[in-house]
C-alpha positions in Angstrom: 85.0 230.5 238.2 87.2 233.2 236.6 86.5 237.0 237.6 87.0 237.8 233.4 85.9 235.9 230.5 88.6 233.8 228.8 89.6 236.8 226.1 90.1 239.2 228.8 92.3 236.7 231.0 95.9 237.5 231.2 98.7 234.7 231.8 101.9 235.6 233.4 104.3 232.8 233.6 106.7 233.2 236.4 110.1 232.1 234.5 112.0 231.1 238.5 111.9 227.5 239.4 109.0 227.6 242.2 109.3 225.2 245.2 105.4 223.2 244.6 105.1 223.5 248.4 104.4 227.0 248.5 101.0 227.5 249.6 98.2 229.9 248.5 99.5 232.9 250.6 103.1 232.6 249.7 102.7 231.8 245.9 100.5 235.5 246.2 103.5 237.0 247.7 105.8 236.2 244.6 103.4 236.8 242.5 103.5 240.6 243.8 107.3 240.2 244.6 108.0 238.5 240.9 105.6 239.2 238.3 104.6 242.7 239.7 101.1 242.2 239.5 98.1 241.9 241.9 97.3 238.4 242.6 94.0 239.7 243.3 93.4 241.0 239.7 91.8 237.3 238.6 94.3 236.7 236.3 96.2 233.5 236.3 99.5 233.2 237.2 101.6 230.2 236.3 104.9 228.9 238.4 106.7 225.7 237.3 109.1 223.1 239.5 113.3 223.4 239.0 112.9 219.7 236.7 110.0 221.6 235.2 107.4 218.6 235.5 105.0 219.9 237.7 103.0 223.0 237.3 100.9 225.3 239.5 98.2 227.5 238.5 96.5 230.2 240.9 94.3 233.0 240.7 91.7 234.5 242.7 88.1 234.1 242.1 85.5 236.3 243.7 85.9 233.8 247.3 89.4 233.3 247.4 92.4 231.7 246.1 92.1 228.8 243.6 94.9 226.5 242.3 95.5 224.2 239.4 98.0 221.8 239.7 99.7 219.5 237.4 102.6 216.9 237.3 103.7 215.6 233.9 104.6 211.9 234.1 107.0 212.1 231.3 108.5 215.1 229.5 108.9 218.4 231.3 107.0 222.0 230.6 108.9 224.1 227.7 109.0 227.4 229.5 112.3 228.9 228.8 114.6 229.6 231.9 114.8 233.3 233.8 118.4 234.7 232.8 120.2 236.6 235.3 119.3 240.5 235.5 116.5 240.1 233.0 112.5 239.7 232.9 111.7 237.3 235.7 108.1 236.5 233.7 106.6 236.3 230.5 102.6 236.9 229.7 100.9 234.2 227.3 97.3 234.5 226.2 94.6 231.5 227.4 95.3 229.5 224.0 99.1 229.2 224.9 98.5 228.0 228.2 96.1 225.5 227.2 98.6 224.1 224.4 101.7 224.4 227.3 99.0 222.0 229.9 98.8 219.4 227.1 102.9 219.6 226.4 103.3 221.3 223.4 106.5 223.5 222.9 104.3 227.1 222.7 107.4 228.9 222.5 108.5 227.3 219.3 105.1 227.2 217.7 103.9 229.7 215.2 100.4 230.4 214.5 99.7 230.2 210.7 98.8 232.3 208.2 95.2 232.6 206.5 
């Protein structure tokens, strides 16, 4: 269970290939080291494999750390790539990460008018 209801949830999506082996503890670390934020905060922070087909998910509920974790059996995860000497993470809202988990290309998309 989250700490904040879905509106108030904030997604930061770590934008550095993420070796899926990293545990709990270590994936907390880069989140401070990385993103800049407090792992502790109860929002969700998202880190993605090099080939971009699998995809972790942690945040911290009020117990401890939880984790999500998905591996695409085709396709990959449209997150663009982390360029040298700029942002190392980007922040989606809950509806963007939902679309991203079922494969669709959220950075492309557009939300229409009306």
């Amino acid at each position: 269970m989250l700490l904040k209801p879905f509106d108030e949830v904030q997604v930061f999506v770590c934008l550095d290939p993420t070796d899926m082996r990293r545990s709990f503890d270590k994936l907390a670390a880069q989140v401070q080291q990385t993103v800049g934020h407090n792992p502790l905060s109860g929002n969700l922070f998202v880190f993605v494999s090099k080939r971009r087909t699998m995809m972790k998910i942690t945040f911290w509920d009020r117990t401890g750390y939880c984790q999500y974790f998905k591996r695409l059996e085709n396709g990959s995860f449209s997150i663009p790539c982390a360029v040298e000497g700029g942002t190392k993470s980007i922040t989606i809202n809950f509806e963007a990460l939902q679309l991203l988990l079922d494969g669709i290309d959220v950075m492309g998309a557009r939300r229409m008018k009306g």
